[in-house]
N, C-alpha and C positions, 0 to 999 in steps of 0.2 A: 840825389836822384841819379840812377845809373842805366839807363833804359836800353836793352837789349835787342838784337839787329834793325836798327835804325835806319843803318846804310840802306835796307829795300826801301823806305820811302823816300829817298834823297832826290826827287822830286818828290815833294811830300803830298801825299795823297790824301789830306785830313779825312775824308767818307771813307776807306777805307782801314784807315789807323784806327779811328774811332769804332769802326762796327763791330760788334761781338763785347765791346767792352762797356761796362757799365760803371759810375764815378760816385762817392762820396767825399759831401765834404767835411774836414778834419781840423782846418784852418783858416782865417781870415784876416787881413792885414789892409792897412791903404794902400794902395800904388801909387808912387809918387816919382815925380821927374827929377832922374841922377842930377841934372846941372840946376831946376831953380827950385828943386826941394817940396813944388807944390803937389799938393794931392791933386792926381789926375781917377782915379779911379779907386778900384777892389783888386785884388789880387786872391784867389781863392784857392787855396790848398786841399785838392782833392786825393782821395785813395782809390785805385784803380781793385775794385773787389770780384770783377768779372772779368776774365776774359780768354775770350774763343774767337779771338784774330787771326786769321791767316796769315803766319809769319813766312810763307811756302819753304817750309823746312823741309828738307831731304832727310833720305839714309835712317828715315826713324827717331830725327831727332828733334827732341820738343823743347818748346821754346813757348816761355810765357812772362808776362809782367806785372800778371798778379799781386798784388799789394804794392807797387812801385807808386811813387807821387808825383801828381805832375800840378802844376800851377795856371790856374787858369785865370788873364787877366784881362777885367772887364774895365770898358773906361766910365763905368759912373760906382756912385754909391750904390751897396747890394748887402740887404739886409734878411740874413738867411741864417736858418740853424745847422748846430754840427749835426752830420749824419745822415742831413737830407741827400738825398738820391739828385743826382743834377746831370745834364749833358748840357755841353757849348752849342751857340749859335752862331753860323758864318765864325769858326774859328780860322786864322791865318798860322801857321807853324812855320817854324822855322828850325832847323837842325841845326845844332853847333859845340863847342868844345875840342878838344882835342884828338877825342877818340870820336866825335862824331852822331855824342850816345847823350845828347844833352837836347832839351827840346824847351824852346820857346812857346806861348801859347795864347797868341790875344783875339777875344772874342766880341762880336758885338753885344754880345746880350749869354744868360743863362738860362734854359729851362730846367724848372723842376720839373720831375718825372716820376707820374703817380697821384699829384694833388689834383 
């Protein structure tokens, strides 16, 4: 996952990161704690299939993150199908990696959107 100008939310704005974009998800795994190995939650692998974010691009230059994946991790069991349409609740983000383009993303909760 290589998510494109980041750096404008580096105080990260999650309500405005999130608006215009809408999330499928693609993938599900446990989340579990790197040191005692326990499952602590769901980690959910979404595909970002919309989006009309304000990246406040200049000069004419567009900018989108359309089909990029981002992971969204909840701290309990969540039993949900691929392809459902979802958005986070009270998500916390965090930006990080090298270039600054890497995004952390744990929520309290999931809604579906549409049922």
């Amino acid at each position: 996952m290589s998510l494109k100008k980041l750096r404008y939310f580096e105080y990260f704005d999650e309500e405005s990161f999130f608006d215009g974009k809408r999330f499928k998800v693609v993938g599900k795994q446990a989340w579990t704690d790197y040191k005692t190995k326990n499952i602590i939650g769901t980690k959910l692998e979404v595909a970002i299939f919309v989006d009309k974010t304000d990246y406040g691009c200049e000069d004419g230059e567009v900018v989108s993150n359309i089909y990029e994946k981002l992971v969204f991790k909840v701290p309990k069991d969540i039993d949900i199908s691929m392809e459902v349409e979802v958005k986070p609740v009270n998500a916390i983000c965090t930006i990080y990696g090298d270039y600054r383009n890497q995004l952390s993303i744990v929520c309290d909760d999931i809604e579906i959107v549409g049922k």
